[in-house]
Rosetta silent file (secondary structure, phi, psi, omega in degrees, C-alpha in Angstrom):
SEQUENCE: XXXXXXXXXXXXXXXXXXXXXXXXXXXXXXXXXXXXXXXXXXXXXXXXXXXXXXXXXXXXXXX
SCORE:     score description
SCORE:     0.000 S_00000001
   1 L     0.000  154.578 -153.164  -15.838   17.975    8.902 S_00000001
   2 L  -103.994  152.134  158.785  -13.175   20.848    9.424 S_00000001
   3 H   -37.713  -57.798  173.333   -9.604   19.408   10.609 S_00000001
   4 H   -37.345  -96.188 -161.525   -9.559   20.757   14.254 S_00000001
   5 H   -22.663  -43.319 -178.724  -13.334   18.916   14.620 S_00000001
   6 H  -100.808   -8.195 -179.133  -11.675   15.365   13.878 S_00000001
   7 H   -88.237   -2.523 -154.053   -8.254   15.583   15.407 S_00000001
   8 H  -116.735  -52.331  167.540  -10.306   16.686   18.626 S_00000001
   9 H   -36.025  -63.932 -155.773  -12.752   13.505   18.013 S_00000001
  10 H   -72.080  -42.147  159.096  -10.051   11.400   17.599 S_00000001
  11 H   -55.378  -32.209  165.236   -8.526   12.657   20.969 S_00000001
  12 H   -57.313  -25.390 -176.027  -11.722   12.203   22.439 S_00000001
  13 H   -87.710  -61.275 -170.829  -11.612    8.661   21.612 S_00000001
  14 H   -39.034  -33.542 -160.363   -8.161    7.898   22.853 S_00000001
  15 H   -84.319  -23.164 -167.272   -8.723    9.576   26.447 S_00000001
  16 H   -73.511  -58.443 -165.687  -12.528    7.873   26.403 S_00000001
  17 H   -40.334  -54.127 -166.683  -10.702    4.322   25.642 S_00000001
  18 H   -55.282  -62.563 -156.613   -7.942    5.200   28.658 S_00000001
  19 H   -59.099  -34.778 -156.881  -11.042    6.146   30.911 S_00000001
  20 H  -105.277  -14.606  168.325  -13.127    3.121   30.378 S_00000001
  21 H   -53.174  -54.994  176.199   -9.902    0.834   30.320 S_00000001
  22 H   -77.578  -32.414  160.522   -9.336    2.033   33.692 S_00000001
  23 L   -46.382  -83.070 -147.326  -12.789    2.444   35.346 S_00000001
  24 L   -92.484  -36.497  179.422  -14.334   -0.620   34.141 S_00000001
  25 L  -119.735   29.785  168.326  -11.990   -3.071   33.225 S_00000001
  26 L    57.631   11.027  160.223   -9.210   -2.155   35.954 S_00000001
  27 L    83.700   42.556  172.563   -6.426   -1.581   33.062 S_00000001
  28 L   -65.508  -30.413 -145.636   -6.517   -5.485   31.922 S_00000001
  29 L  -115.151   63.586 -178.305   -6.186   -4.150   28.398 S_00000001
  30 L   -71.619  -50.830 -172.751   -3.465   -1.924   28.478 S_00000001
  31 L   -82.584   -6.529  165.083   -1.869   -3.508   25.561 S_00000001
  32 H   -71.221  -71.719 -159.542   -5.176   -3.188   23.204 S_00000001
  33 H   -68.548   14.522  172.677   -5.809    0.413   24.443 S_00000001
  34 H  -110.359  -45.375  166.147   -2.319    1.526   23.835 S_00000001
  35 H   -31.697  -51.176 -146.452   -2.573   -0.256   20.167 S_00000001
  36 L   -92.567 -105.647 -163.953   -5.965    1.254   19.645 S_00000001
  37 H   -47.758  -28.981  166.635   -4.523    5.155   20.450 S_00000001
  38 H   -85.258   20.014 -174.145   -1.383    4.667   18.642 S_00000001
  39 H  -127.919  -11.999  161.133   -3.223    3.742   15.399 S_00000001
  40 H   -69.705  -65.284 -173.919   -5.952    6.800   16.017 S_00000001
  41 L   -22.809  -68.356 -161.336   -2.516    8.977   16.390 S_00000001
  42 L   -79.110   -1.179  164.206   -1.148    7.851   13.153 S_00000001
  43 H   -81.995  -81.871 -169.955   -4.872    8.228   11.537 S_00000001
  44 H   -63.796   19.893  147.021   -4.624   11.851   12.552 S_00000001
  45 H   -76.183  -81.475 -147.794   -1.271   12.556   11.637 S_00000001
  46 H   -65.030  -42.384  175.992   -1.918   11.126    8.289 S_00000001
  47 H   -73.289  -15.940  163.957   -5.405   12.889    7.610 S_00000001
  48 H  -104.489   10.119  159.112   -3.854   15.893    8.823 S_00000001
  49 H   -56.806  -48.698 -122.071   -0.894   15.451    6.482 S_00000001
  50 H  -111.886  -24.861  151.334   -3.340   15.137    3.942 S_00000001
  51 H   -65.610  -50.563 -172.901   -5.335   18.164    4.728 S_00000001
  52 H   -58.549  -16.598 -177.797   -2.227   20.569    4.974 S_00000001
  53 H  -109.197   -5.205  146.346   -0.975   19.713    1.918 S_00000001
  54 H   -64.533  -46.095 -169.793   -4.729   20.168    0.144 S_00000001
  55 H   -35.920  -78.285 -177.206   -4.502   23.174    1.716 S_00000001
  56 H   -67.996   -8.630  176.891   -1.209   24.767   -0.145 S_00000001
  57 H   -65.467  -55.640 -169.767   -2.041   22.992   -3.141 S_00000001
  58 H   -96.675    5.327  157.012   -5.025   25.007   -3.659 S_00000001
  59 H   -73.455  -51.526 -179.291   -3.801   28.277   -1.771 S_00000001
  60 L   -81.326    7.476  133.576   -1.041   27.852   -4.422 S_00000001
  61 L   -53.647  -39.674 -163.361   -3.108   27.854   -7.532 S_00000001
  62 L   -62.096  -38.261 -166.746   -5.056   30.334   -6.625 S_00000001
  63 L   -53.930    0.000    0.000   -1.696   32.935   -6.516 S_00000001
């Protein structure tokens, strides 16, 4: 999977979690669903640390 394609998943999950917190269970779980997106966030931070710096590693060999 290309970077974009999972940091866009993973934002898809956070706003589906917000959506169904608030439809269906009337925001009881506010403090799960804020846990739950600030531990996707810091998944996609870190996987897209981890791509950028594959990235120049192997842009900088090739040179």
């Amino acid at each position: 999977m290309k970077t974009y394609q999972v940091l866009f998943l993973l934002l898809f999950i956070m706003h589906l979690a917000t959506l169904i917190n608030v439809t269906i269970f009337d925001g009881e779980w506010n403090g799960i669903v804020l846990a739950v997106s600030n531990l996707l966030f810091l998944a996609g931070a870190v996987f897209f640390g981890v791509e950028s710096r594959a990235r120049k590693k192997v842009k900088g060999e090739g040179v």
